[in-house]
One Martini backbone bead per residue (centre of mass of N, CA, C, O) as a GRO file, in nm:
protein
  449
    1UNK     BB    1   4.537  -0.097  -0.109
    2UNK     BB    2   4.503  -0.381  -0.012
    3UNK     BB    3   4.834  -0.453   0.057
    4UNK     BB    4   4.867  -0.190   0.212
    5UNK     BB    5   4.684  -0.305   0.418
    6UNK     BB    6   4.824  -0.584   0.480
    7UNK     BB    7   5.102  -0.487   0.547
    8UNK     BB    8   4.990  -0.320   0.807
    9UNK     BB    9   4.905  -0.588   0.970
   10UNK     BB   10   5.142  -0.711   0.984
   11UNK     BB   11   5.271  -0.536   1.132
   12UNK     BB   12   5.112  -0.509   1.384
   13UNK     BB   13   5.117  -0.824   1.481
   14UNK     BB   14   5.436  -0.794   1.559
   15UNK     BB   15   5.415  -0.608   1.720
   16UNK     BB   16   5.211  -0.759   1.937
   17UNK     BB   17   5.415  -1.008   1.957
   18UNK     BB   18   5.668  -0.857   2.050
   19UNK     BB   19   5.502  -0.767   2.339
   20UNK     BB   20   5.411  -1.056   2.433
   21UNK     BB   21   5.724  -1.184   2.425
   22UNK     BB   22   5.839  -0.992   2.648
   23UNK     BB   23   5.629  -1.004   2.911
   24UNK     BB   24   5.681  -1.349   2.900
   25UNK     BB   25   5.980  -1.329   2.996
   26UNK     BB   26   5.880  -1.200   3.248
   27UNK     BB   27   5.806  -1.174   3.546
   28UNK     BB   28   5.562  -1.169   3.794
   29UNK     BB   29   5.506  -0.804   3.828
   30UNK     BB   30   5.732  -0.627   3.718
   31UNK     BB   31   5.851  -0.378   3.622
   32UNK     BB   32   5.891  -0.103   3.413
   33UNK     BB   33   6.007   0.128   3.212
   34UNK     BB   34   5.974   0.380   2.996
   35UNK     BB   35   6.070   0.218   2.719
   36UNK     BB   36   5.941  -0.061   2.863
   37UNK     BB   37   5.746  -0.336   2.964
   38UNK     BB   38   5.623  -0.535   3.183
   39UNK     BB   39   5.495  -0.749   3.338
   40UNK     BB   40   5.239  -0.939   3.422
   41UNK     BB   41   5.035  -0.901   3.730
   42UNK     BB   42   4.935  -1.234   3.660
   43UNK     BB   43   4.884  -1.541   3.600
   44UNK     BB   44   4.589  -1.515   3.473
   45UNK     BB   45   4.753  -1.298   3.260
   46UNK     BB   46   5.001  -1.482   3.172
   47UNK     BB   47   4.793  -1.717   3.005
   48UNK     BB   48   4.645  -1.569   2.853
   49UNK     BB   49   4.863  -1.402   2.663
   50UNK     BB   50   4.947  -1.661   2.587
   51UNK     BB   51   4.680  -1.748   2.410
   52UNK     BB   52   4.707  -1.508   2.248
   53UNK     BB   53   4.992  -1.572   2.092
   54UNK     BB   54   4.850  -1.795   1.921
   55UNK     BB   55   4.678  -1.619   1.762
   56UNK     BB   56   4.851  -1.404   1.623
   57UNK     BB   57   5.012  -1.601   1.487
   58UNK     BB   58   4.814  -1.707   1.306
   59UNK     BB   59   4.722  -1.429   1.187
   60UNK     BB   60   5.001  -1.393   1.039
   61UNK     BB   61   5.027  -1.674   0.871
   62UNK     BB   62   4.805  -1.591   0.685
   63UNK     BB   63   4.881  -1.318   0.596
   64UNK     BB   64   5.117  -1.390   0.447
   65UNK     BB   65   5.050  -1.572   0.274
   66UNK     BB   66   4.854  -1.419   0.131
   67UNK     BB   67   5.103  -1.259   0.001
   68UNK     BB   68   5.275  -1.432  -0.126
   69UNK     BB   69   5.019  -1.529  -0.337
   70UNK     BB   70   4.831  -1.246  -0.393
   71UNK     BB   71   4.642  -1.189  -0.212
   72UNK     BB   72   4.309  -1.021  -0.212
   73UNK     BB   73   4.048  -0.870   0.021
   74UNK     BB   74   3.778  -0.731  -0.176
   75UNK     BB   75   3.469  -0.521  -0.149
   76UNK     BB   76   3.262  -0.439  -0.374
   77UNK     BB   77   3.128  -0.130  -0.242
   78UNK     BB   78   3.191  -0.201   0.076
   79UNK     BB   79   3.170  -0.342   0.378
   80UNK     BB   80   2.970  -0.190   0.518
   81UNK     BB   81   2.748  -0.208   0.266
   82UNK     BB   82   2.724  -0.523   0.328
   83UNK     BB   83   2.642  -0.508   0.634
   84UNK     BB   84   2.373  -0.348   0.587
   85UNK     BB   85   2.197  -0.576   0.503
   86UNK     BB   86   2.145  -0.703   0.790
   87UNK     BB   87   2.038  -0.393   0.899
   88UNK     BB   88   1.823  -0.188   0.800
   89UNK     BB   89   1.632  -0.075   0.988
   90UNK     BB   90   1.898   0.090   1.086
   91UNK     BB   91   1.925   0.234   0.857
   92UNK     BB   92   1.688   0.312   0.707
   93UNK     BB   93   1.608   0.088   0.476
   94UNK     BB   94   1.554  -0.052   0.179
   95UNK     BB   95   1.596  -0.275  -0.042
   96UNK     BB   96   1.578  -0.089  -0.282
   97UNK     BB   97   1.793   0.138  -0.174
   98UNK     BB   98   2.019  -0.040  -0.145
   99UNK     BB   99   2.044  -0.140  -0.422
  100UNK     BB  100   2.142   0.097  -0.550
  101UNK     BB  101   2.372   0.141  -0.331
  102UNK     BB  102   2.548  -0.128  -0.446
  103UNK     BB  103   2.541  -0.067  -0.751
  104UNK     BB  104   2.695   0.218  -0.751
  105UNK     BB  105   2.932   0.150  -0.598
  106UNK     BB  106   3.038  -0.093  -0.798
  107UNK     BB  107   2.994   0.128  -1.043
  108UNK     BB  108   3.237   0.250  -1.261
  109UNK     BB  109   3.411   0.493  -1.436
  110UNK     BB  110   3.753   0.513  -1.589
  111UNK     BB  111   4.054   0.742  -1.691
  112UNK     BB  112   4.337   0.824  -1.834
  113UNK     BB  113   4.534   1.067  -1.907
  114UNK     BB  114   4.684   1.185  -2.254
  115UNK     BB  115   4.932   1.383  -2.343
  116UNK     BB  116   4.822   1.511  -2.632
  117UNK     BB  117   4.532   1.466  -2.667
  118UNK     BB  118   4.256   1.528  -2.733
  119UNK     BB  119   4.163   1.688  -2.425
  120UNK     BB  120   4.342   1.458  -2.256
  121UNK     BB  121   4.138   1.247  -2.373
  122UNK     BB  122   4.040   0.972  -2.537
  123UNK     BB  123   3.790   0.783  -2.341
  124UNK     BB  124   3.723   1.086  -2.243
  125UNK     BB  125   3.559   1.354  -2.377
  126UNK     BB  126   3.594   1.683  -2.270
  127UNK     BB  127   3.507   2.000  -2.363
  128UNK     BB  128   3.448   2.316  -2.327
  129UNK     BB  129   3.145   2.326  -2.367
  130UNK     BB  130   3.026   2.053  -2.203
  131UNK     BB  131   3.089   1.747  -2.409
  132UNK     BB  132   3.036   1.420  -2.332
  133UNK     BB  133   3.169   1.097  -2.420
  134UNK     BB  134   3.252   0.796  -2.542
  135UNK     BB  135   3.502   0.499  -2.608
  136UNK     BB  136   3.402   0.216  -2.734
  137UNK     BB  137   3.391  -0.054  -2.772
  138UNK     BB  138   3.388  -0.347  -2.984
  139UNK     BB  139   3.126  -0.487  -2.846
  140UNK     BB  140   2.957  -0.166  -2.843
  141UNK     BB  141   2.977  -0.020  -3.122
  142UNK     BB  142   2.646  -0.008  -3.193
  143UNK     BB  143   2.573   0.225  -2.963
  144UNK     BB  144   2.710   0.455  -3.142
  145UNK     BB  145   2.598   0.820  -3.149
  146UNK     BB  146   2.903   0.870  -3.311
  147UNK     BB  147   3.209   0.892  -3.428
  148UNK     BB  148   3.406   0.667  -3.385
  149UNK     BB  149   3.283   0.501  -3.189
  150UNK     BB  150   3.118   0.708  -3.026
  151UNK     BB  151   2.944   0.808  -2.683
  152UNK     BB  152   2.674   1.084  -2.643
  153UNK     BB  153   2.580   1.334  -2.477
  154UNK     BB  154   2.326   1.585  -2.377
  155UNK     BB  155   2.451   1.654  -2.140
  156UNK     BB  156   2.631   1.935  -1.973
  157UNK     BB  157   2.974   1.993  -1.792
  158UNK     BB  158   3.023   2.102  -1.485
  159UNK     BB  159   3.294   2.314  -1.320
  160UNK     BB  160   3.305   2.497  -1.050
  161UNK     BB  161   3.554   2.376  -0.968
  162UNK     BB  162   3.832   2.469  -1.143
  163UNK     BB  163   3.751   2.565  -1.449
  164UNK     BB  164   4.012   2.707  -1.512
  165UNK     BB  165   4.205   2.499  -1.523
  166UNK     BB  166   4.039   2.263  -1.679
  167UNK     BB  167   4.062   2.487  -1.945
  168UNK     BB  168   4.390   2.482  -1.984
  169UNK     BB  169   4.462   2.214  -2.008
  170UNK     BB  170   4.267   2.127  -2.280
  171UNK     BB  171   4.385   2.345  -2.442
  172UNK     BB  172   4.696   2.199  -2.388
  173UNK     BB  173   4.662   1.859  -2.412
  174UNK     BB  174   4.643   1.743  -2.088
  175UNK     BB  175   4.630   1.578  -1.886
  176UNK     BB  176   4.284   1.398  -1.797
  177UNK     BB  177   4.108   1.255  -1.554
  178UNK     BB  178   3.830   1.058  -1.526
  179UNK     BB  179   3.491   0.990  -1.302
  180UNK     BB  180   3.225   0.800  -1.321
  181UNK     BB  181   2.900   0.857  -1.067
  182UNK     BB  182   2.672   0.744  -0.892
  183UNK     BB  183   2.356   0.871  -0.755
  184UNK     BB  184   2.072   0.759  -0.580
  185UNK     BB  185   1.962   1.003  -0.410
  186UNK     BB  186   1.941   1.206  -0.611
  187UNK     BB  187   1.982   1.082  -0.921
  188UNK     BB  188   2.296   1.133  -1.021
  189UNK     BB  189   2.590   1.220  -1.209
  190UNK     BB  190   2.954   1.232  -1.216
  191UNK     BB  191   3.250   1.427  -1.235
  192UNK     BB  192   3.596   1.372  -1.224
  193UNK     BB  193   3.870   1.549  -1.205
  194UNK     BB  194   4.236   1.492  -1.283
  195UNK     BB  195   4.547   1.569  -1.195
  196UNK     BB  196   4.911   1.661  -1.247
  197UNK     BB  197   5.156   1.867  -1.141
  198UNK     BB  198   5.422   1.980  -1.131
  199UNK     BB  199   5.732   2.076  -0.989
  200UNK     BB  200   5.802   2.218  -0.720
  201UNK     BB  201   5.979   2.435  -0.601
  202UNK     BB  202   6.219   2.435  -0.359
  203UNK     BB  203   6.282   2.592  -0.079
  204UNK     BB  204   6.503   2.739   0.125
  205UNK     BB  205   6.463   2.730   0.454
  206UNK     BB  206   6.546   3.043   0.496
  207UNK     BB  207   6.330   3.150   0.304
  208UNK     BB  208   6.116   3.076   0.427
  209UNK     BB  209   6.160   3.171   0.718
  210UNK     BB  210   6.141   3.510   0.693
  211UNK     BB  211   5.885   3.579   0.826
  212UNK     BB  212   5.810   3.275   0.928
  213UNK     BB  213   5.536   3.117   1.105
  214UNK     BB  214   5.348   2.844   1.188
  215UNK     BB  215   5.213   2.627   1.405
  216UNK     BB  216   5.134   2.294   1.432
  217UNK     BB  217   4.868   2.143   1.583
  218UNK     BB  218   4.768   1.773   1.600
  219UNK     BB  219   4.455   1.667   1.665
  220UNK     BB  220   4.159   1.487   1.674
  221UNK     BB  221   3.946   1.773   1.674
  222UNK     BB  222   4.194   1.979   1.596
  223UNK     BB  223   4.387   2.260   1.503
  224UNK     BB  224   4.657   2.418   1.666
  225UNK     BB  225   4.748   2.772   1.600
  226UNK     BB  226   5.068   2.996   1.550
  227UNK     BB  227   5.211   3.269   1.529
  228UNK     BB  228   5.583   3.341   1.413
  229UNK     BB  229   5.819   3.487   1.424
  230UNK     BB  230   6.156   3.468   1.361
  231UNK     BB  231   6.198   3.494   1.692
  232UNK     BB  232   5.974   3.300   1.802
  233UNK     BB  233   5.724   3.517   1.847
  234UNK     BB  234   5.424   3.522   1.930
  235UNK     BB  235   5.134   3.630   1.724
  236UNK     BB  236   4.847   3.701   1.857
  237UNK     BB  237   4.639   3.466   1.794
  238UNK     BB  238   4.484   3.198   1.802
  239UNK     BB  239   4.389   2.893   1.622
  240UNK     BB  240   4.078   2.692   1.531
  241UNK     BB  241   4.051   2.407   1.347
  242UNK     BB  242   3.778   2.196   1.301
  243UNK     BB  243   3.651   1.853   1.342
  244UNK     BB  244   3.508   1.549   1.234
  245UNK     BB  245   3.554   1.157   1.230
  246UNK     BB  246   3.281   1.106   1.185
  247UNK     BB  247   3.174   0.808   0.993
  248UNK     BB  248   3.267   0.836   0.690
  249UNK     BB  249   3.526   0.848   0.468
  250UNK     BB  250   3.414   1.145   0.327
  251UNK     BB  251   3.374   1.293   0.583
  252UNK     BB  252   3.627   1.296   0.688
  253UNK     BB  253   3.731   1.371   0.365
  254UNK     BB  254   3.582   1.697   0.413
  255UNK     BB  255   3.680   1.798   0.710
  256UNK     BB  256   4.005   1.815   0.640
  257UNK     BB  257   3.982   1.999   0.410
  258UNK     BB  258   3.867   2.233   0.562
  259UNK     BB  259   4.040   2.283   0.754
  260UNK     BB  260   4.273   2.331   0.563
  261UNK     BB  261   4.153   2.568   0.416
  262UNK     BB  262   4.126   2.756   0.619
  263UNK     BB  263   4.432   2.788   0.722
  264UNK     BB  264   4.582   2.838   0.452
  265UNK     BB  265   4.399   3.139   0.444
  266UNK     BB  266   4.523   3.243   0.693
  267UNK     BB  267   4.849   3.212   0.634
  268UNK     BB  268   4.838   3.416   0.388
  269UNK     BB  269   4.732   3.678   0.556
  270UNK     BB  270   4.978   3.677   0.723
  271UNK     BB  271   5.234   3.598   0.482
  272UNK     BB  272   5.376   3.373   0.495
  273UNK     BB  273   5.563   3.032   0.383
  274UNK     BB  274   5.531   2.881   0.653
  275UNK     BB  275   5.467   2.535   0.792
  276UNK     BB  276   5.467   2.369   1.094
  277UNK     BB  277   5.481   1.996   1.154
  278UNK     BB  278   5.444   1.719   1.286
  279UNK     BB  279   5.623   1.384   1.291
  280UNK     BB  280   5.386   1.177   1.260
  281UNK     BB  281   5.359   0.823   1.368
  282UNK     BB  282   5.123   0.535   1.412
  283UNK     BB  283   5.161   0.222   1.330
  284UNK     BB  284   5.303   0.093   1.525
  285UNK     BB  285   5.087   0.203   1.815
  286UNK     BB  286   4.784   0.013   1.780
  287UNK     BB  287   4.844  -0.191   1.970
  288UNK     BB  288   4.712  -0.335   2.263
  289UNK     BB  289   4.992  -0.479   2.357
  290UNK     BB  290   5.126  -0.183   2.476
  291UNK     BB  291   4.849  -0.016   2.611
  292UNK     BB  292   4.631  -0.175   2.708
  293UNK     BB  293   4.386  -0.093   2.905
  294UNK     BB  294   4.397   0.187   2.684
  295UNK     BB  295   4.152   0.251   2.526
  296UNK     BB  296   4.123   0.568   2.472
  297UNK     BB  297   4.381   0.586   2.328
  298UNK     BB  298   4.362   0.378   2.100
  299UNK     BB  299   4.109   0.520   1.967
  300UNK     BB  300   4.302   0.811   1.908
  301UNK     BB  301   4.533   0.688   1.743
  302UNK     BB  302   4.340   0.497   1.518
  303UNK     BB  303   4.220   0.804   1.433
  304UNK     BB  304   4.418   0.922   1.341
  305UNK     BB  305   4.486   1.158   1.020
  306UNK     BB  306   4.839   1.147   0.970
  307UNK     BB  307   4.850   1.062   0.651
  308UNK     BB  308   4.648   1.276   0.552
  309UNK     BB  309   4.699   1.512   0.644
  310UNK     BB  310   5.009   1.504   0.526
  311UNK     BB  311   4.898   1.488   0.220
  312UNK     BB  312   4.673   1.734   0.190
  313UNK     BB  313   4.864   1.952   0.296
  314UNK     BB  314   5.118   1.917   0.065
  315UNK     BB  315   4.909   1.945  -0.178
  316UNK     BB  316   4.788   2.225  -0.095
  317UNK     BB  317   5.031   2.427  -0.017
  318UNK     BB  318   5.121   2.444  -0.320
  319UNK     BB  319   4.881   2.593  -0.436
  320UNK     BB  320   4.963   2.836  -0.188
  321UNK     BB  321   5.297   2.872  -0.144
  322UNK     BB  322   5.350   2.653   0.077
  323UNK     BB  323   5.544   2.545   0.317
  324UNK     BB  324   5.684   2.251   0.494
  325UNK     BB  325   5.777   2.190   0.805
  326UNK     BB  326   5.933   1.878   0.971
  327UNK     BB  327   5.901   1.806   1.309
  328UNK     BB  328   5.978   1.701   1.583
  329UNK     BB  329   5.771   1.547   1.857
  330UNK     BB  330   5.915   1.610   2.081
  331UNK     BB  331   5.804   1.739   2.377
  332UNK     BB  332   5.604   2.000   2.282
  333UNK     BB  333   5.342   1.918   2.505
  334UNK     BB  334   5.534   1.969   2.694
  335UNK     BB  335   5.753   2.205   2.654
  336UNK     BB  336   5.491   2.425   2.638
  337UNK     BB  337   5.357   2.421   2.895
  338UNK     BB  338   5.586   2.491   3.047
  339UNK     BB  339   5.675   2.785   2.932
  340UNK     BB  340   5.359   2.933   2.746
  341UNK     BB  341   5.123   2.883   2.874
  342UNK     BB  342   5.091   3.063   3.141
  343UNK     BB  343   5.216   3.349   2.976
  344UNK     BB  344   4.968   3.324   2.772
  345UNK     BB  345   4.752   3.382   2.968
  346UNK     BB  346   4.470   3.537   3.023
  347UNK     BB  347   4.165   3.674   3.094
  348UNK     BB  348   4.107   3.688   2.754
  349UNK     BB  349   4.264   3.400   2.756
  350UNK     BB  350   4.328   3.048   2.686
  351UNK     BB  351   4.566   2.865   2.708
  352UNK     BB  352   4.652   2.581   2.589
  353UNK     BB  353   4.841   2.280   2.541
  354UNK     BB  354   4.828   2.341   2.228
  355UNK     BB  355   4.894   2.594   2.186
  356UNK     BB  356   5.185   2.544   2.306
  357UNK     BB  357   5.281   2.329   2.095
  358UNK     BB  358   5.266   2.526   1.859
  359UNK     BB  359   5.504   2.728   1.966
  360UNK     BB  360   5.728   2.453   1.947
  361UNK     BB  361   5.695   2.384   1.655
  362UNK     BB  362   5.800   2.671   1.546
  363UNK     BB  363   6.069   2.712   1.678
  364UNK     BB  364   6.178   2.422   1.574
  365UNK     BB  365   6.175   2.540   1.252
  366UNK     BB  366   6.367   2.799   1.346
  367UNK     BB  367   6.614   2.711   1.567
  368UNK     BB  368   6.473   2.711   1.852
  369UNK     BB  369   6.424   2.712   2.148
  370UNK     BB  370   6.135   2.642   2.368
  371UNK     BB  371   6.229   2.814   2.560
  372UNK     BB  372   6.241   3.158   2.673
  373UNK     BB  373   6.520   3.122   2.818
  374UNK     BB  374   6.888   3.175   2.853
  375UNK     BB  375   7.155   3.203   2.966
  376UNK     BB  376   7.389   3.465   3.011
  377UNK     BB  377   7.657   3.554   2.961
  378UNK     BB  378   7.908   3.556   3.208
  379UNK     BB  379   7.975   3.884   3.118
  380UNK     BB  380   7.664   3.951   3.231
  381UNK     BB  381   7.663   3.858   3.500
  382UNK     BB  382   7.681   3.976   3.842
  383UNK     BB  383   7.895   3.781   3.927
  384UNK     BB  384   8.130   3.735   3.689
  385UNK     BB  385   8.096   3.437   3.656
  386UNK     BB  386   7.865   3.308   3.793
  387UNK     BB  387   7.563   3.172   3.967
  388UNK     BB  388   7.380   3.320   3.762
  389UNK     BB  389   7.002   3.349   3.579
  390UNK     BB  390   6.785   3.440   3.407
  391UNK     BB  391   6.642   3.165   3.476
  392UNK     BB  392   6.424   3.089   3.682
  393UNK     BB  393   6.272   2.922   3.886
  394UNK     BB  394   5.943   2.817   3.930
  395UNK     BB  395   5.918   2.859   4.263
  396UNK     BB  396   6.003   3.145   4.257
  397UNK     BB  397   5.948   3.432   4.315
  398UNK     BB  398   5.914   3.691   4.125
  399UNK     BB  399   6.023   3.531   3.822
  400UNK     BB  400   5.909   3.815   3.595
  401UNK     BB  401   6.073   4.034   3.742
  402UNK     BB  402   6.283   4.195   3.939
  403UNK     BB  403   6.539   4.179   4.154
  404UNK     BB  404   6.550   4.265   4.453
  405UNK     BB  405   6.697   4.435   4.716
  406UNK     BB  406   6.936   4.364   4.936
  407UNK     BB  407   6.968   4.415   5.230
  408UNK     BB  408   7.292   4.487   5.293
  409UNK     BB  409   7.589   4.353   5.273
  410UNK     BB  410   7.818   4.228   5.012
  411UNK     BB  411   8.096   4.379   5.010
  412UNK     BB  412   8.233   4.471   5.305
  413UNK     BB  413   8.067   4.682   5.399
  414UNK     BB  414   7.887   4.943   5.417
  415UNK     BB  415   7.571   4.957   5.440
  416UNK     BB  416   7.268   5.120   5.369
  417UNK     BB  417   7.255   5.418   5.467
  418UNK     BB  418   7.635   5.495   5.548
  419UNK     BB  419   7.778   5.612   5.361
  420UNK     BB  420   7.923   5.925   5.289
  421UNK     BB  421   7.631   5.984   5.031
  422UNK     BB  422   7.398   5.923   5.138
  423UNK     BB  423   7.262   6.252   5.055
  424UNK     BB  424   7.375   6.202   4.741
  425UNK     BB  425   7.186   6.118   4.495
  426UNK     BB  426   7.405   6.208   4.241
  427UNK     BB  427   7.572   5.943   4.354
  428UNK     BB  428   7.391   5.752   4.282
  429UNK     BB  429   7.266   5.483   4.084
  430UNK     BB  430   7.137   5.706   3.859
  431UNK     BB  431   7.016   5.796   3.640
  432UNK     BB  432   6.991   6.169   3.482
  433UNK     BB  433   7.281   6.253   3.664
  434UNK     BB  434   7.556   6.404   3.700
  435UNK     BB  435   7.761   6.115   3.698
  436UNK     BB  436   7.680   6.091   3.394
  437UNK     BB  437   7.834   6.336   3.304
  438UNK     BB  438   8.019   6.286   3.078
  439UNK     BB  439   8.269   6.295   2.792
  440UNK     BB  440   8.101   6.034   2.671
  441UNK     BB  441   7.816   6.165   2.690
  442UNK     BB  442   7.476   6.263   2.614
  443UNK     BB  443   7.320   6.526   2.616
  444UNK     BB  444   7.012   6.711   2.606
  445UNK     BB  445   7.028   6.797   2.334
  446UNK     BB  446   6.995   6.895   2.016
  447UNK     BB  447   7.153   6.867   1.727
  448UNK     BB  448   6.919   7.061   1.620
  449UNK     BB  449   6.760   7.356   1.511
   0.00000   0.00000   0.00000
């Protein structure tokens, strides 16, 4: 893990490194374009930038120099708690307070399970009945109060969670991970256990969505849900699984968890087989240099937990048997809102921006355009492969309803209530009058008495 956080950092530098030395390179005051910025609006932020530039070098080449080296910067028992020690009062901890859960982070005993051993793990091994031991080294053999140099405990452990899993894998001696860990405010020890499972069939994309799916918009502080049919119409109404980022980092993968599995078990009820979620990426995207002084977007988008939702989404989706389909990101909170957002507020409803891309990315996953109509064929069209289109622009007035009938000749002829029939109802293009009862279409009678 300190590699991989290495070598994102070292990403990050460089993307950095790369946009200050671009922005140093343009004009002072040039604009920029939609997709590079342009240089810096005074010699005064061109001077700093300067010397930006020469800290993030240090900062890379110290960086990498370490990664070739193979050192790794890693604080056992966790940085936050190691600098917790000179603010105790903020904390309102006690010294000895602390020290207790500085000794319970930095301890931790876990062993990996092995298939064919008995109860799937040969050096921590707890039975069905919840009897737990531990097979002690040779330094320690001295210590042990059972046979075969193991040391077993008295008390029995209980797994409320999937214990019926759990006790399937052991009786057919299937590896189990196991870790246990102090807690010093309860007092008490906690066992982990964890497993691999098998690898689960791909559905074929068509089979997955044949029922339709869910559309999934992934925000910093909920999730916004709506549920799509096959031909890509919103289905019901929206759902919102909230959650907070706030805190440590067990607080936020326990609300991302809690989010994920609210979602899973509606849509299970919902009955669909795929859900729909977009492929965020924001790696490369967290440097000040590329967002300047935007400082709220840079700390929503540093807090986004896209690689978190998108491993744990597909990890417990297995368990649920419900397929993920990852679609492009692009425009979808843009052209969601242009099209569905208006069309589905209603008086006892608020459909949000969010709720409207959340249905840009189920149509995107089931294969159709995100706009709502499209230009019907030409021999379709009223004034044969005209100039008309079904779907009216945005200004048009009444472009929801039917087209209002427009008086006057259109066609060089006599105009509205002047020609021959004037007064016959029936010579009218109306439905169900007598000259619509040729001999090619279907009386009003029934087949059968």
């Amino acid at each position: 893990m300190a590699r991989r956080g290495l070598a994102a950092h070292i990403r990050g530098l460089e993307a950095g490194i790369g946009v200050v030395r671009h922005r140093l390179s343009l004009p002072v005051g040039e604009q920029g374009a939609k997709r590079a910025p342009g240089g810096y609006r005074s010699r005064r932020e061109w001077h700093a930038k300067s010397r930006r530039l020469t800290v993030l070098e240090a900062r890379r080449d110290r960086a990498v120099a370490d990664w070739r080296a193979g050192r790794v910067r890693v604080v056992r028992g966790g940085k936050r708690l190691a600098n917790t020690r000179h603010h105790l009062d903020t904390a309102q901890l006690t010294d000895e307070r602390w020290r207790g859960r500085w000794e319970a982070a930095r301890m931790f005993l876990s062993a990996d399970g092995e298939t064919g051993k008995r109860y799937g793990n040969e050096t921590i091994r707890i039975t069905p009945d919840g009897h737990l031991s531990v097979k002690l080294p040779a330094a320690l053999a001295h210590l042990a109060n059972a046979p075969y140099g193991r040391f077993a405990l008295a008390v029995a452990v209980v797994f409320p969670y999937r214990g019926e899993e759990w006790a399937d894998r052991i009786a057919g001696n299937r590896a189990v991970a196991y870790t246990l860990h102090h807690d010093p405010d309860r007092d008490r020890w906690y066992v982990t256990a964890s497993w691999q499972r098998r690898e689960v069939p791909v559905l074929p994309l068509d089979a997955a969505l044949v029922a339709g799916c869910i559309g999934v918009d992934m925000n910093d502080d909920h999730l916004a849900a709506w549920q799509l049919d096959p031909h890509g119409n919103p289905v019901g109404e929206p759902h919102r699984f909230f959650y907070n980022l706030t805190g440590t980092a067990s607080h936020r993968d326990a609300q991302i968890r809690h989010a994920l599995t609210r979602l899973l078990h509606w849509a299970r009820g919902c009955g669909v087989k795929a859900i729909a979620v977009e492929d965020l990426d924001f790696s490369t995207e967290k440097t000040r240099e590329k967002h300047g002084r935007r400082k709220g977007f840079r700390r929503l988008i540093s807090r986004f937990p896209t690689a978190r939702l998108r491993a744990r989404l597909v990890s417990m989706a297995a368990e649920h048997d419900l397929t993920i389909v990852a679609v492009d990101p692009a425009y979808t909170s843009k052209w969601g809102a242009q099209h569905w957002q208006k069309p589905l507020t209603t008086p006892r409803r608020k459909t949000t921006r969010h709720d409207a891309a959340s249905i840009a990315i189920g149509r995107r996953a089931l294969g159709h355009p995100i706009r709502r109509r499209t230009a019907p064929p030409p021999q379709h069209q009223s004034d044969a492969a005209g100039h008309r289109t079904a779907q009216a622009g945005p200004s048009a007035r009444g472009r929801e309803e039917t087209r209002p009938r427009v008086p006057g000749p259109r066609t060089r002829c006599d105009g509205p209530g002047r020609g021959a029939n004037v007064g016959d109802q029936c010579a009218q293009n109306r439905s169900g009058h007598t000259t619509e009862h040729e001999s090619w279409q279907q009386h009003s009678i029934p087949l059968s008495l």
